[in-house]
VOGU-3710 file (C-alpha; in Angstrom, 3 decimals, decimal comma):
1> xxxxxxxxxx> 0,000/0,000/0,000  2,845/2,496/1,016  4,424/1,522/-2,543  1,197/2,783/-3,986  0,863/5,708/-2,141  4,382/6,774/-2,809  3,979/5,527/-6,984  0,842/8,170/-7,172  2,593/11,196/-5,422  5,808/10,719/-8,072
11> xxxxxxxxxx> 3,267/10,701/-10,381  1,668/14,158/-9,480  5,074/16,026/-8,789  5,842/14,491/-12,629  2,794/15,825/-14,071  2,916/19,290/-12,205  6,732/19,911/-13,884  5,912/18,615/-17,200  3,248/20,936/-17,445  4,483/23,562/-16,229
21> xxxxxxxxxx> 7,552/23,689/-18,525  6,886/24,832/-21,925  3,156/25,329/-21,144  3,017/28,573/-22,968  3,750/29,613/-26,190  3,248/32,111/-29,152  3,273/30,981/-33,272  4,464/33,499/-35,898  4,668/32,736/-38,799  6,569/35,053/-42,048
31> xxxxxxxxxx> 4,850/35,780/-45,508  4,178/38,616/-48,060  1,097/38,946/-50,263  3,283/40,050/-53,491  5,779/36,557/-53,177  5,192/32,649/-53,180  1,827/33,431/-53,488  1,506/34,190/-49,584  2,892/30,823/-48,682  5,017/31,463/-45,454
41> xxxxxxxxxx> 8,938/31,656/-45,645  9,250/29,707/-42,061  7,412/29,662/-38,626  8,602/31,449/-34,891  7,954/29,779/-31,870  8,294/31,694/-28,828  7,848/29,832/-25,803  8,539/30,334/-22,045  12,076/28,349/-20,703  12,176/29,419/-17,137
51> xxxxxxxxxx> 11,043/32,665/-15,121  13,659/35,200/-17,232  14,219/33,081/-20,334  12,141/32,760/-23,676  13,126/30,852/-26,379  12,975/31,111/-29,598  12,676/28,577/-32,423  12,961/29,109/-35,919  11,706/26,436/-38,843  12,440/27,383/-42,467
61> xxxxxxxxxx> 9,930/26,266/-44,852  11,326/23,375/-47,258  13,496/24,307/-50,117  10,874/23,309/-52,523  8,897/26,349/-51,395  11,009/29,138/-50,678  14,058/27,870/-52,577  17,477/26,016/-51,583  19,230/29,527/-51,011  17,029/31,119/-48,569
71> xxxxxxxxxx> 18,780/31,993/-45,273  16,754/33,610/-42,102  20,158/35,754/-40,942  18,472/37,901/-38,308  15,130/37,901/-35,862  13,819/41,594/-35,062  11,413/41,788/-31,697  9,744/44,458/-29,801  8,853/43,778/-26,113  6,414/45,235/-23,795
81> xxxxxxxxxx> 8,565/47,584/-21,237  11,916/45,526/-21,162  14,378/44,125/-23,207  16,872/40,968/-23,074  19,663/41,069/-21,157  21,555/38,379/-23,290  21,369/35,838/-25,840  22,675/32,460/-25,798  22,819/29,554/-27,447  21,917/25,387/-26,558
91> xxxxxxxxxx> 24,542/23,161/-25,471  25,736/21,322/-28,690  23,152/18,532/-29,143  20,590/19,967/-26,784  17,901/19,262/-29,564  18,106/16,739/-32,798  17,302/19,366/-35,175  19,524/22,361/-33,828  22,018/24,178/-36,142  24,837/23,559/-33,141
101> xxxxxxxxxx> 27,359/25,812/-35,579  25,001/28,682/-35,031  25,509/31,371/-32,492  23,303/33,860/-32,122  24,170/37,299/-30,812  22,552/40,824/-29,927  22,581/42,731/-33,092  24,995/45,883/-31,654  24,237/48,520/-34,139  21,060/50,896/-34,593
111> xxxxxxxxxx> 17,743/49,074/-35,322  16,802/51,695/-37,373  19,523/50,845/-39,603  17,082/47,934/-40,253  14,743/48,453/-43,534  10,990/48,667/-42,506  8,934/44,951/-43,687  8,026/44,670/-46,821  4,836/42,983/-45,657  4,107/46,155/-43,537
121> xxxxxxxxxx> 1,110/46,930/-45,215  -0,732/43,736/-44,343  -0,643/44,488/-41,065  -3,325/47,163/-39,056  -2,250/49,689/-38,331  0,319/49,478/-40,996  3,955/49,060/-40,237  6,074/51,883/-42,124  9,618/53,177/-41,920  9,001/55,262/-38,495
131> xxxxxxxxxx> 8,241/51,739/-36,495  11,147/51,305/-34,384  12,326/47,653/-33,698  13,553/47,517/-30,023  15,989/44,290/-29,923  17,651/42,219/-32,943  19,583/38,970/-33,282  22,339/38,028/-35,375  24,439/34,999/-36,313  28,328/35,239/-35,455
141> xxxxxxxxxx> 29,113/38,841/-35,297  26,599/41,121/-33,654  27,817/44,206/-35,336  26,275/42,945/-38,902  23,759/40,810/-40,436  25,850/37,954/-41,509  25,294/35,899/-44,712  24,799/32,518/-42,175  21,802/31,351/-40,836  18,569/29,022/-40,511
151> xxxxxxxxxx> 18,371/27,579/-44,194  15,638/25,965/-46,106  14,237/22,745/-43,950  15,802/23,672/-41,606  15,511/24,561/-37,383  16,931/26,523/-35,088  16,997/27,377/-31,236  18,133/30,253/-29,138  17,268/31,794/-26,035  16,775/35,391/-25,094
161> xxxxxxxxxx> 17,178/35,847/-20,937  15,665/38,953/-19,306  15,979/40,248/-16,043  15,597/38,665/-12,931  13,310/41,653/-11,517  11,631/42,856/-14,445  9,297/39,757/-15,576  8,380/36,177/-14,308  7,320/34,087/-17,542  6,264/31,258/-15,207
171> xxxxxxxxxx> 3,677/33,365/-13,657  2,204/34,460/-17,543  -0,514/33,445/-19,263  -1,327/32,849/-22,926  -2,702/36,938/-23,133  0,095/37,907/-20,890  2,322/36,553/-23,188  0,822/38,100/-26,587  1,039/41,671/-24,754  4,652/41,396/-23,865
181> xxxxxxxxxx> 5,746/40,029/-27,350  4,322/43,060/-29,467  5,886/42,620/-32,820  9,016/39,879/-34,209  10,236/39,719/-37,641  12,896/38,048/-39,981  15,513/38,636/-42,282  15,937/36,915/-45,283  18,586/36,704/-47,524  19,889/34,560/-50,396
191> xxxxxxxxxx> 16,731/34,426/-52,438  16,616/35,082/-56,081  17,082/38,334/-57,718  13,122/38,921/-59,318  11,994/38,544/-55,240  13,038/42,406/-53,166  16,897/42,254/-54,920  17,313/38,945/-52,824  16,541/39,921/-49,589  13,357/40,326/-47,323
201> xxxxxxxxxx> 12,658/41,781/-44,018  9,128/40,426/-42,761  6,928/41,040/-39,946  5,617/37,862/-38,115  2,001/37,030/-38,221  0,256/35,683/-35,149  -1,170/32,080/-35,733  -2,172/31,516/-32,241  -5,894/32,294/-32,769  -6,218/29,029/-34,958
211> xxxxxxxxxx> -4,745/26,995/-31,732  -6,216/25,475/-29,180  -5,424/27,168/-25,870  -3,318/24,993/-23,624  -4,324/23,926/-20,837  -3,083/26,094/-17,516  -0,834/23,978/-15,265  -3,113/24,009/-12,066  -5,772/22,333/-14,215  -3,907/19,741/-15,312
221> xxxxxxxxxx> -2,662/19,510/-11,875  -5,935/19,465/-10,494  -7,043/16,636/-13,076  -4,173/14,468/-11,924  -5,305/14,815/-8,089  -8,846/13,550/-9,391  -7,235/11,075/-10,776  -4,756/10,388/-7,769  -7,731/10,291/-5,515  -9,756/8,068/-7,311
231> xxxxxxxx> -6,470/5,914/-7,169  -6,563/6,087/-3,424  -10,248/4,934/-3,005  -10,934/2,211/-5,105  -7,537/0,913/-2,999  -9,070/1,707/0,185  -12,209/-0,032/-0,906  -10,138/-3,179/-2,288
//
């Protein structure tokens, strides 16, 4: 019986941090009207790591749609009332599909030496030359946007850490989330000549109306304990 007892408490305290981490998230995904016929160039998924850290994961679109030279070489983000401290990088084979020779920096020059998106105009209000971009990441070098990147098929993770004082991620939820992350966008480069002169700077589109919410922690939690507890009685009863 102890045994028992003890399995279904492991059990709880399992379900409670599996839950917890990665629980919220945010889907962006990168397209213009006037190229590939509005098919998206790759998707963003920014998700909460810890209390100061978000992550960030990149996945290009396959070469068959956006072409074999198409390289995402820098992220653009505006946050709600703070900005990153730092970015760094996974451990070399933290995840199967990470680009481990990638390391992304801060971008360390103006971000108004960025052009404005080319897909500004899809976007209400529209995004034009006098939107500012507050925080930018770079591969290699932070004081360019290098020629490397995330390329067709392929993913990428980083992670941008905040401070400690400023913002607890763990205590967000889905809306809390979409406030602080007000705008992200990416920089393409390597594409043909007929699409922008090669290179495109687009504004990410939120897909996370067409998902279903996830559930919040304590109500998984909560389901487990139903569960737990119905454990516990039909023992008793046995």
């Amino acid at each position: 019986m102890k045994t028992q007892h003890m399995f279904i408490l492991s059990l709880l305290i399992v379900m409670l941090t599996v839950t917890t981490a990665h629980a919220i998230s945010l889907t962006y995904t990168y397209s213009d009207k006037d190229y590939l016929g509005g098919a998206s160039w790759g998707t963003m998924t920014a998700y909460v790591e810890d209390a100061n850290t978000l992550g960030i994961r990149y996945t290009a679109a396959p070469a068959s749609v956006i072409g074999a030279g198409s390289t995402a070489t820098a992220f653009a983000f505006t946050f709600s009332g703070v900005l990153p401290t730092a970015i760094y990088n996974p451990s070399r084979g933290a995840f199967s599909d990470d680009q481990d020779s990638l390391k992304w920096v801060a971008f360390e020059k103006k971000l108004s030496t960025l052009p404005p998106p080319q897909n500004g105009d899809e976007f209400t209000p529209v995004i034009d030359n006098k939107y500012v971009f507050e925080f930018a990441a770079t591969e290699g070098d932070g004081r360019s946007i290098n020629s490397s990147g995330v390329k067709a098929g392929q993913s990428d993770v980083f992670y941008m850490d905040f401070n400690s004082s400023a913002v607890d991620f763990l205590a967000f939820s889905l809306a809390d989330l979409q406030s602080f992350v007000e705008l992200t966008a990416v920089r393409l480069m390597g594409l043909s000549n007929d699409i922008n002169g090669g290179s495109l700077f687009l504004a990410g589109k939120s897909e996370d109306g067409n998902h279903a919410p996830v559930p919040e922690p304590g109500t998984i939690l909560l389901l487990g304990i139903g569960i737990a507890g119905l454990g516990l009685y039909r023992m008793k009863r046995g």
